[in-house]
C-alpha positions as CSV (number, residue, x, y, z in Angstrom):
1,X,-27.9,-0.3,6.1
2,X,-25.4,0.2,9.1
3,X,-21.9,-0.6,7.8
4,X,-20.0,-3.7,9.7
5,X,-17.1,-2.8,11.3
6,X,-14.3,-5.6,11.9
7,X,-11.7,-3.7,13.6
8,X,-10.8,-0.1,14.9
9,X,-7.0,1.0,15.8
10,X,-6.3,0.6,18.6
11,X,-3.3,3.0,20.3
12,X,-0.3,1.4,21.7
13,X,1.9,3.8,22.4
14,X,2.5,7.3,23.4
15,X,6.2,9.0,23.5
16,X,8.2,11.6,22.8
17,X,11.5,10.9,20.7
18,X,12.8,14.1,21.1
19,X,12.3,17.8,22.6
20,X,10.8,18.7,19.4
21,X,9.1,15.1,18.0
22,X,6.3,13.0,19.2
23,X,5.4,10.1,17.8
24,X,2.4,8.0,18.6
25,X,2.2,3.9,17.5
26,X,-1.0,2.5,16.6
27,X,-2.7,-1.3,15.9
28,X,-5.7,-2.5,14.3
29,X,-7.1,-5.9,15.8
30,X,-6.4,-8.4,13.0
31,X,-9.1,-9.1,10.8
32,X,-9.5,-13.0,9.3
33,X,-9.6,-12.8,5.3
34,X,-10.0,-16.2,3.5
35,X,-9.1,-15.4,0.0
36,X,-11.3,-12.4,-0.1
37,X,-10.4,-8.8,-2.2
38,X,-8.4,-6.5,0.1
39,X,-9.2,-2.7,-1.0
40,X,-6.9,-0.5,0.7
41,X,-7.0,3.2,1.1
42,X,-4.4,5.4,2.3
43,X,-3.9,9.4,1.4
44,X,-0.3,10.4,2.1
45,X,2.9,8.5,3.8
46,X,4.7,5.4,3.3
47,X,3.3,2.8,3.0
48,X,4.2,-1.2,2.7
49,X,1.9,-4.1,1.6
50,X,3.5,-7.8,2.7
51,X,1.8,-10.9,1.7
52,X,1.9,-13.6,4.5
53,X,0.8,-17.2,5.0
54,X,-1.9,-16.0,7.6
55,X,-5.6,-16.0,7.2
56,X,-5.5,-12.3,9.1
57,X,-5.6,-8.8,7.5
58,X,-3.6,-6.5,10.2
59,X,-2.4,-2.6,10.0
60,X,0.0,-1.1,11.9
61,X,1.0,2.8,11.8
62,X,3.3,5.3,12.9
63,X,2.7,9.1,12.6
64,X,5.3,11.2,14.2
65,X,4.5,15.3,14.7
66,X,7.7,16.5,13.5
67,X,8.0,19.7,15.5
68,X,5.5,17.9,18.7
69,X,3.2,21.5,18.4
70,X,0.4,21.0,21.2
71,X,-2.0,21.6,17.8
72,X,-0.2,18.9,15.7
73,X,-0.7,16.6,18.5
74,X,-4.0,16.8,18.9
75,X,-4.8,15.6,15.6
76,X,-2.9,12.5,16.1
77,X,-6.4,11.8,18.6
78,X,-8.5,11.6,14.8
79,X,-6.5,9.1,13.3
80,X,-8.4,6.0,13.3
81,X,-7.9,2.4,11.5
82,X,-11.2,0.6,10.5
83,X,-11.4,-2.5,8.5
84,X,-14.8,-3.1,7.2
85,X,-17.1,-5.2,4.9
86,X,-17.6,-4.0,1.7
87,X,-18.7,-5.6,-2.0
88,X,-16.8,-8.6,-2.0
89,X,-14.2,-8.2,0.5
90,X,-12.9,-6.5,3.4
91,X,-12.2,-2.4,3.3
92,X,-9.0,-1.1,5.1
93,X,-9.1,2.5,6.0
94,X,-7.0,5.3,7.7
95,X,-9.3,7.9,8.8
96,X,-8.1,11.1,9.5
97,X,-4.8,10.9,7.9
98,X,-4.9,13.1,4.6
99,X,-2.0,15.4,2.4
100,X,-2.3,18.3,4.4
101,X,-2.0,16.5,7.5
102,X,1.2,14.8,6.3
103,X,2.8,18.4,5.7
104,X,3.3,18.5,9.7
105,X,3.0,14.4,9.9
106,X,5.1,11.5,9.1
107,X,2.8,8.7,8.7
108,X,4.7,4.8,7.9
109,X,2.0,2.2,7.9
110,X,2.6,-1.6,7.3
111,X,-0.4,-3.9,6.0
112,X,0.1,-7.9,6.6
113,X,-2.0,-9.2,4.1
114,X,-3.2,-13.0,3.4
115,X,-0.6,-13.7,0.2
116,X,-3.6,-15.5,-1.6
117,X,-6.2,-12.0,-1.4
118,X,-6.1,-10.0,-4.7
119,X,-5.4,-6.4,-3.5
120,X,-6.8,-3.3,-4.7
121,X,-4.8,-0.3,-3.6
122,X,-6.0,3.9,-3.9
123,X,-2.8,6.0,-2.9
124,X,-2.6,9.7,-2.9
125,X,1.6,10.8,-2.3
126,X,4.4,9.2,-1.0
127,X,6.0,6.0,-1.0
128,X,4.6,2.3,-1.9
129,X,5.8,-1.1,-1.4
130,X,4.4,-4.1,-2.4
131,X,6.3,-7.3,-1.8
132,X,5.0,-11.4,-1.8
133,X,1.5,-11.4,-3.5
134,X,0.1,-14.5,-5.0
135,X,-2.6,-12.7,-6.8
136,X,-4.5,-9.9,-8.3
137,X,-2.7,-6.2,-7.5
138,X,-4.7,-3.1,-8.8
139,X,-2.9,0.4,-7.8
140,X,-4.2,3.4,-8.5
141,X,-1.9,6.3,-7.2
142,X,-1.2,9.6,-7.8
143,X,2.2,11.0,-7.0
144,X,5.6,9.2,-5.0
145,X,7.2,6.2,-6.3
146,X,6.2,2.4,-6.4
147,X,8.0,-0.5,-6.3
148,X,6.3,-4.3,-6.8
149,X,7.9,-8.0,-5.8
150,X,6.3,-10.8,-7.0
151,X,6.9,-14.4,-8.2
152,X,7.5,-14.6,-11.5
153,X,5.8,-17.9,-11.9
154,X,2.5,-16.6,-10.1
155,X,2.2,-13.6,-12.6
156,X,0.1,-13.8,-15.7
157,X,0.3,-10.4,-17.2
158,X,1.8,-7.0,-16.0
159,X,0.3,-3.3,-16.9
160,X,2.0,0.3,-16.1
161,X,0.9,3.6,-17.0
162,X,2.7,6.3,-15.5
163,X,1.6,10.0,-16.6
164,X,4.9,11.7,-15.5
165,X,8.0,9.3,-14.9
166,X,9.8,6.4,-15.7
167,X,8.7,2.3,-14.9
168,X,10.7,-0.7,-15.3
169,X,9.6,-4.5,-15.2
170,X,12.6,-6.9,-14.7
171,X,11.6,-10.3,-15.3
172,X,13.5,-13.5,-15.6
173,X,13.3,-15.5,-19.2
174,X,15.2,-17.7,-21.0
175,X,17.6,-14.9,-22.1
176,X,18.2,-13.3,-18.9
177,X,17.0,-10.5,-17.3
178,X,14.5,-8.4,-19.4
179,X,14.4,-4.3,-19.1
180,X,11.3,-2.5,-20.4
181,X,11.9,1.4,-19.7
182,X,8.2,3.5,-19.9
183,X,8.5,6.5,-21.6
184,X,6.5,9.4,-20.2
185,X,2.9,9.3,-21.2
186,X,3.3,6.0,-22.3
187,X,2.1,2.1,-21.9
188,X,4.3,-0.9,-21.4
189,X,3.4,-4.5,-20.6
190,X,4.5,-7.9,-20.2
191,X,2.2,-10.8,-20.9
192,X,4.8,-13.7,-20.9
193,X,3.5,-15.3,-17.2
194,X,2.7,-18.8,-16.6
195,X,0.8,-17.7,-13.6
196,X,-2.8,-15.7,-12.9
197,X,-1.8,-13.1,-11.1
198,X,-3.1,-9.6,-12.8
199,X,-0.8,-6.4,-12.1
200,X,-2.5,-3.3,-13.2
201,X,-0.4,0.0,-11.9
202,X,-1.4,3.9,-12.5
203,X,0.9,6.3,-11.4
204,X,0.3,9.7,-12.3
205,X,3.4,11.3,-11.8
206,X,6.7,9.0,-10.4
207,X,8.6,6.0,-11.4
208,X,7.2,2.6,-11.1
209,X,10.0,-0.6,-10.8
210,X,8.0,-4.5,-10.8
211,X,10.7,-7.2,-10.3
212,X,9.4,-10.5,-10.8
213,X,12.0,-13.5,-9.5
């Protein structure tokens, strides 16, 4: 069965920032959600995941060629954004951007995501940023660090498992602020939310902060 494809990225922009860099911005047409499962898979980078009040599911990324080699920019032509259907939900890819790619490449994506979509996230290296969800967040990453802002009062229950590093959850109780430090190879959770949000965060080697406000 052919694979339905909501959106492609789209380029925007084409210009050098320097005699050595070039940097090229790209789009993806935005993609209506309703309250469907958002899986999002991205190799190497920074990335950011904001939950808005919108009913759309848009990408936007930058990947600059640090050194502007004709070679290096070239593959900037393979990078693609496709959003498609998959079981349950939508599937947000970026194709052609991988680890060995972001040796020569800088790649910064943002994803605006409908705050009420539970969001499932596989992450290779770099940099993760999660802010505004109302529900379910699954991350499965292997190496960078991660950082999580929610709503305390939408959380029910928090999970961490880092193999290598450190993770923190600061929530807000009745005494204060709360500090739960992970030791390496280790567990921690909190299970004290009034809300149904599920956090469930793997990080194989890095440091993991959740603040819940």
């Amino acid at each position: 069965m052919k694979t339905r494809v909501f959106s492609c990225l789209s380029l925007l922009l084409v210009a050098p920032l320097s005699a050595h860099e070039v940097t090229r911005e790209f789009a993806s047409d935005p993609v209506v959600v309703v309250d469907e499962p958002v899986k999002v898979e991205f190799k190497a980078g920074e990335l950011r995941i904001v939950g808005t009040d919108q009913d759309q599911l848009e990408a936007h990324l930058t990947a600059t060629c640090r050194k502007g080699k004709p070679r290096c920019v070239r593959k900037l032509e393979e990078l693609r954004v496709v959003a498609r259907a998959s079981e349950g939900g939508v599937e947000l890819v970026f194709e052609g951007l991988n680890k060995r790619r972001a040796k020569r490449i800088d790649f910064e994506a943002v994803v605006r995501v409908p705050r009420m979509s539970p969001v499932d996230i596989k992450m290779g290296v770099g940099e993760l940023e999660v802010e505004d969800l109302r529900q379910d967040l699954a991350v499965d990453m292997w190496i960078g660090d991660l950082s999580v802002r929610m709503a305390q009062a939408d959380v029910h229950s928090v999970l961490l498992d880092a193999g290598i590093g450190d993770a923190e959850i600061h929530a807000f109780g009745s005494d204060g602020r709360q500090r739960r430090p992970l030791l390496v190879g280790k567990e921690v959770s909190w299970t004290d939310g009034s809300g149904s949000a599920r956090l469930d965060i793997d990080l194989q080697i890095g440091d993991i902060l959740v603040e819940l406000d």
